[in-house]
C-alpha positions in Angstrom: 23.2 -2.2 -21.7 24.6 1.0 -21.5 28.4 -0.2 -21.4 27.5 -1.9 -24.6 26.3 1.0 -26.2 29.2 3.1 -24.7 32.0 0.9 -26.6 29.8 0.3 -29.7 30.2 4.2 -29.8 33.8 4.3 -29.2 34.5 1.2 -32.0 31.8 3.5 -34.4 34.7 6.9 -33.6 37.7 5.0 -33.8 36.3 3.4 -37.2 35.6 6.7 -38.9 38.3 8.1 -38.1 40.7 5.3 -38.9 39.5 5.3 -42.6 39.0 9.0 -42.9 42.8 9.6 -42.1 43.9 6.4 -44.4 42.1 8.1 -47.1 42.4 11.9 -46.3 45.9 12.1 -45.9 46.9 14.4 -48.6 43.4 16.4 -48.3 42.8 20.0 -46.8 44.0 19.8 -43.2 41.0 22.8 -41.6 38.4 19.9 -42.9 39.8 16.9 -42.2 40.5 18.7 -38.7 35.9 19.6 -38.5 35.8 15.5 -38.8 38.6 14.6 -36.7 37.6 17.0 -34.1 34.2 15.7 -33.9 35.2 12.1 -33.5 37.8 13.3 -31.1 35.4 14.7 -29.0 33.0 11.6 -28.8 35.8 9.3 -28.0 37.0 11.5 -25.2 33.3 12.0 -23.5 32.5 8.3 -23.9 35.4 7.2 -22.3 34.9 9.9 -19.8 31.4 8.3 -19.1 33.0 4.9 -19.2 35.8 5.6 -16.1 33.4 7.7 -13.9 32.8 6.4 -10.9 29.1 4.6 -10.6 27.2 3.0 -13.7 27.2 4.9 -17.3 24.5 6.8 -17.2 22.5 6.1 -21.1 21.3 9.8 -20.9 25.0 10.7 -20.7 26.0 8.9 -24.1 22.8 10.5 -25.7 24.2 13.6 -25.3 27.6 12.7 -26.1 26.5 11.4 -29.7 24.1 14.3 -30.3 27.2 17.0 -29.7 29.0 14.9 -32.0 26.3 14.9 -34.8 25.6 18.4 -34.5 29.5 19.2 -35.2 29.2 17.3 -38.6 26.2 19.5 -39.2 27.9 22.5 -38.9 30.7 21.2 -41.5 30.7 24.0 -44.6 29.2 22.9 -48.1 31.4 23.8 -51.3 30.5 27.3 -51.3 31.1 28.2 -48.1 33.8 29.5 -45.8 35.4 27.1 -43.2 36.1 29.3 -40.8 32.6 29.9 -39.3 32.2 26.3 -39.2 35.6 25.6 -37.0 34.8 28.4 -34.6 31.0 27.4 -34.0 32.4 23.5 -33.8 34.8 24.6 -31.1 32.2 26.4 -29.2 30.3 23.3 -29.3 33.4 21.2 -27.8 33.9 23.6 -25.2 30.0 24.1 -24.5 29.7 20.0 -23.4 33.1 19.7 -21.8 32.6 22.4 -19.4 29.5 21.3 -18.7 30.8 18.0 -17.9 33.5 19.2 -15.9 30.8 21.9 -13.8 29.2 18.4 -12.9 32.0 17.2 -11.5 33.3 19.8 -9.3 29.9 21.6 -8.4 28.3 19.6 -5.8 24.9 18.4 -6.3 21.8 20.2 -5.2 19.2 22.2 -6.9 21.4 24.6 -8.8 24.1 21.7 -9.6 25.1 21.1 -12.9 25.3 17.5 -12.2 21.2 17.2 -12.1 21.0 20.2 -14.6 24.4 19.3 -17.0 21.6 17.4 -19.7 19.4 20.4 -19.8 22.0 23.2 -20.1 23.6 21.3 -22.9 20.8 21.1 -25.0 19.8 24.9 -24.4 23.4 25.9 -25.5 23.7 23.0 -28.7 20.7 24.1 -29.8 21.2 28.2 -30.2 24.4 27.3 -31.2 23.1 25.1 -34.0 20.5 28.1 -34.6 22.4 30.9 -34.8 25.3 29.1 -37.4 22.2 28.0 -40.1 21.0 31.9 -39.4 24.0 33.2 -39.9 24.6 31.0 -43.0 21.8 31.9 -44.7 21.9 35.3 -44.0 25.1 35.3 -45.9 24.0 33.0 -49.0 21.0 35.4 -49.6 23.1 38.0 -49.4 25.4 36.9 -52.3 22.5 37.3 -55.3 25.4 36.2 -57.5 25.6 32.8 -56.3 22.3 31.8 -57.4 23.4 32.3 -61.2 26.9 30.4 -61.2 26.9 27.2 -63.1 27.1 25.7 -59.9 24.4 26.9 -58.2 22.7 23.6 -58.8 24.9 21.7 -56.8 24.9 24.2 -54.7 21.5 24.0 -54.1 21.7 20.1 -53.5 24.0 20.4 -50.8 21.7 22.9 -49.1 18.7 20.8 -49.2 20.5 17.8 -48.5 21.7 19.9 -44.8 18.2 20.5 -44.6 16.8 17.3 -44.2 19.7 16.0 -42.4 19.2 19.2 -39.6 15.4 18.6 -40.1 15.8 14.9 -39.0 18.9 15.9 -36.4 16.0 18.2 -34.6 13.7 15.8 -34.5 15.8 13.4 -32.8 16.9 16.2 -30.2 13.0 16.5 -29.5 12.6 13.0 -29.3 15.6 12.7 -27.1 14.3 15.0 -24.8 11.0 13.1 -24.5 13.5 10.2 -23.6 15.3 11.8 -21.2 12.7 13.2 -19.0 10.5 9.9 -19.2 11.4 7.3 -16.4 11.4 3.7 -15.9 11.8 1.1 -18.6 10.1 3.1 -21.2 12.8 5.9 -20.8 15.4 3.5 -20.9 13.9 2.2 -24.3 13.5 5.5 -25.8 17.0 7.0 -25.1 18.7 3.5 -26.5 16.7 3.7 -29.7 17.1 7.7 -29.6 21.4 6.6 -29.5 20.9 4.1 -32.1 19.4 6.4 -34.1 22.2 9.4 -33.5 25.1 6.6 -33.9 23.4 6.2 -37.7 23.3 9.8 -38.8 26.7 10.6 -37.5 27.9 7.5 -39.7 26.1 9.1 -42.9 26.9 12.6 -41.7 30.2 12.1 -42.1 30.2 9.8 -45.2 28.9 12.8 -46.3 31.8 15.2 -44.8 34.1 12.8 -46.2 33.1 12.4 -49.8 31.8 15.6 -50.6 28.5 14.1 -51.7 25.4 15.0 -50.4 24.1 11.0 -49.7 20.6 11.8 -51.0 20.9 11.4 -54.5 23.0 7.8 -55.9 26.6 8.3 -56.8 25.7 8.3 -60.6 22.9 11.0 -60.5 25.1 13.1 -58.3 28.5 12.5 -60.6 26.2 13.6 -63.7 24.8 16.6 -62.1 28.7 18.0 -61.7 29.5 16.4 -65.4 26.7 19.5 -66.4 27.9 21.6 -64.3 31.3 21.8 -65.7 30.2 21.9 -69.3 31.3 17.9 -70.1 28.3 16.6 -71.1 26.8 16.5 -74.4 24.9 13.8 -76.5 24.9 11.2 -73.7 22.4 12.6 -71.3 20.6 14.7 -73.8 16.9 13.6 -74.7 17.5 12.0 -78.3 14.2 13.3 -79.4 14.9 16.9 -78.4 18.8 16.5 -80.1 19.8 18.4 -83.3 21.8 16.1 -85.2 23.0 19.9 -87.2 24.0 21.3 -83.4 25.8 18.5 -82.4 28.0 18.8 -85.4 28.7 22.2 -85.0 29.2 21.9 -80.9 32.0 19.1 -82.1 33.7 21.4 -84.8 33.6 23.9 -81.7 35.2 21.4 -79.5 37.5 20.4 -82.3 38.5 23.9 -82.8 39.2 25.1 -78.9 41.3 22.0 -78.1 43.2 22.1 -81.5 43.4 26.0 -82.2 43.3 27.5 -78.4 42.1 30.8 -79.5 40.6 31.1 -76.2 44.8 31.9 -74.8 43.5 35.4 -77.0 42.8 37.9 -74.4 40.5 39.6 -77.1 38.5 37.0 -79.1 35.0 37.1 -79.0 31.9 35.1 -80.3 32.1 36.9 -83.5 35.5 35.2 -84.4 34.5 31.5 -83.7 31.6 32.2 -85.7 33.6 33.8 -88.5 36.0 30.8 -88.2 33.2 28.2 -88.3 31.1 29.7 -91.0 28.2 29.8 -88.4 25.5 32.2 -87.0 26.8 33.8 -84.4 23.1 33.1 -82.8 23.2 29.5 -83.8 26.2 29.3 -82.5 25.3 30.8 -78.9 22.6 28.7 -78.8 24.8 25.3 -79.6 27.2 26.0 -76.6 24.5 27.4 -74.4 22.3 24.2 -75.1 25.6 21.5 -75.4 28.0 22.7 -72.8 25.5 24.3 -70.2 27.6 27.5 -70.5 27.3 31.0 -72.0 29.8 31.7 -74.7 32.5 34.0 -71.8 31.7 30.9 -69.3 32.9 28.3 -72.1 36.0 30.5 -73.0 37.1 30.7 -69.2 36.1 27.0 -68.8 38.8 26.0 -71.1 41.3 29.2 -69.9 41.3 27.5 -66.7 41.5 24.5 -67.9 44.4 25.3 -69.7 45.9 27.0 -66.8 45.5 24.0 -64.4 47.6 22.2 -67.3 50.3 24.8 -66.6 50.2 24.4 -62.8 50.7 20.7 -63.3 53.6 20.8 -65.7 55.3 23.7 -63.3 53.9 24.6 -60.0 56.5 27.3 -59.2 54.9 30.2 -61.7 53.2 32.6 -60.1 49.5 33.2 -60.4 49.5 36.3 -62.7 51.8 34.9 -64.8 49.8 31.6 -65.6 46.5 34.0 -65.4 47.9 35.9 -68.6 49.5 33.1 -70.5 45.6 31.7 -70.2 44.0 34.4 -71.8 43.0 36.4 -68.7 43.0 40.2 -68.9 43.9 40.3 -64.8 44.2 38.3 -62.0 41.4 39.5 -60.2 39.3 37.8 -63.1 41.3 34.6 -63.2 41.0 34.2 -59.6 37.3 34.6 -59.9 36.8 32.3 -62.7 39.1 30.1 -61.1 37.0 29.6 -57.8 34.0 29.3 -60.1 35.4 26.6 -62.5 36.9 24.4 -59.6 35.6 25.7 -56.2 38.9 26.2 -54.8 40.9 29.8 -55.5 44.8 29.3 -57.1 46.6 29.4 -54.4 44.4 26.5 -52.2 44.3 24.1 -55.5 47.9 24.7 -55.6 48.5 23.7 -52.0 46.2 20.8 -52.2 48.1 19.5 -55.4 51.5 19.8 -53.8 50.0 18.0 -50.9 49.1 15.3 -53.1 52.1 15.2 -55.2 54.2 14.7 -51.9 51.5 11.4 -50.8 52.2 9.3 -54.2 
């Protein structure tokens, strides 16, 4: 049973990663490189386990899954930094392959790693996997602004989402653990469903890596909530009973006005002059594009600035960043930059590498 299970784990690793490089080609190399690693890693210990000398121990492949699984944990949402995520996945590696190596050179006896190699995994998996969500969320309730962008709500899905996936990931380890230290048949049953259940959580883990959704919500619901988010939807997922038919034709002149007129490329224009063009209330008005676009009126102007300044990236990738940051109506680049992360996650200069990477895979 357990060389079954060990090349059922293998064909699951070489699967994943098959597709994620057919499709992530052109995609941000540090990320693709969390995914790869942690597949990387599973294939190496499984084969490891698989070429030892003597049976494959099922305890053994536990393990191996559940260091994979917890590096796909570790992987950063949207608004966070990769770095953190690379280092602590690396520790990870390095924690389990030197543990495996120790219970191969030490000889065994009380203080071998080869009786103790299970237990000093999980001790140093576990207070790794600890100290990363600590450190994490030390440093998103730390940034007060985040919880105000536009795309906090998103934001917020991907943290819950991580929640019940580590929730469910800890649950397993404690269950595992019960597994492991239970002999006989019953032992052998618990660790085999405990791998089964590991082998399906690293598959939706990285689905989720891979995508960029969150897995908990349908594709539609979640493709909706970053329609919202980025100010495109209007009348079709508005209540009809709570729409005003008067605010909907004034959001539409609005919308006829920025993509016609551009007065947004104005450094200086202000609420006062759309409402002065529109013959509105400037109130009224405020309200329309608060209620319509999901934006305040400087979050709609810079919407559309960077909108407008993608456009110019496109057509001419070569012009520098302060350059395309005042031809977009920015006062400085400092702001651009910032409304640019906010508007599409990704600062100017890593959108521009990512599209040049994808302009070179067509």
């Amino acid at each position: 049973m357990s060389i079954i299970i060990a090349f059922s784990l293998i064909v699951e690793f070489l699967s994943f990663l098959f597709y994620d490089f057919s499709k992530s080609r052109t995609r941000d190399i540090r990320h693709f490189a969390i995914r790869a690693m942690a597949g990387c890693t599973g294939l190496a210990l499984v084969a490891l386990e698989i070429f030892m000398p003597g049976p494959t121990n099922m305890r053994y492949l536990l393990l191996d899954i559940m260091a994979v699984v917890e590096i796909l944990l570790l992987y950063p949402c949207s608004f966070e930094r990769i770095s953190l995520s690379i280092v602590t996945s690396i520790l990870i590696v390095a924690a389990v392959s030197l543990s495996f190596v120790f219970s191969l050179v030490v000889p065994s006896g009380i203080l071998s790693f080869r009786s103790e190699r299970i237990f000093f995994s999980y001790v140093i998996m576990l207070v790794v996997f600890n100290v990363f969500f600590m450190s994490t969320a030390s440093k998103r309730l730390g940034g007060i602004r985040m919880f105000f962008r536009n795309a906090a709500v998103w934001h917020n899905l991907e943290d819950y989402s991580r929640f019940i996936y580590s929730h469910g990931f800890l649950c397993l380890a404690l269950y595992s653990i019960c597994a492991v230290l239970l002999p006989g048949d019953a032992g052998e049953i618990m660790t085999f469903s405990c791998v089964a259940l590991f082998m399906i959580l690293y598959g939706i883990l990285y689905l989720r890596d891979m995508t960029g959704r969150t897995m908990m919500l349908n594709q539609g619901a979640e493709k909706r909530v970053k329609e919202i988010i980025k100010g495109n939807l209007r009348t079709s997922y508005i209540d009809k009973a709570e729409e005003d038919k008067k605010m909907n034709n004034l959001y539409n002149r609005v919308m006829v006005y920025m993509n016609e007129k551009k007065p947004y490329l104005d450094p200086t224009f202000r609420m006062e002059d759309m409402a002065e063009y529109l013959y509105s209330n400037k109130l009224y008005l405020s309200r329309t594009i608060n209620l319509l676009s999901g934006r305040n009126f400087r979050q709609f102007i810079n919407y559309h600035r960077i909108q407008y300044a993608i456009s110019l990236f496109k057509k001419d990738p070569r012009l520098k960043v302060g350059e395309v940051a005042t031809m977009s109506g920015f006062n400085s680049p400092v702001s651009f930059n910032m409304s640019f992360k906010v508007n599409t996650g990704k600062t100017p200069s890593e959108w521009l590498q990512e599209h040049s990477l994808e302009r070179m895979g067509r």
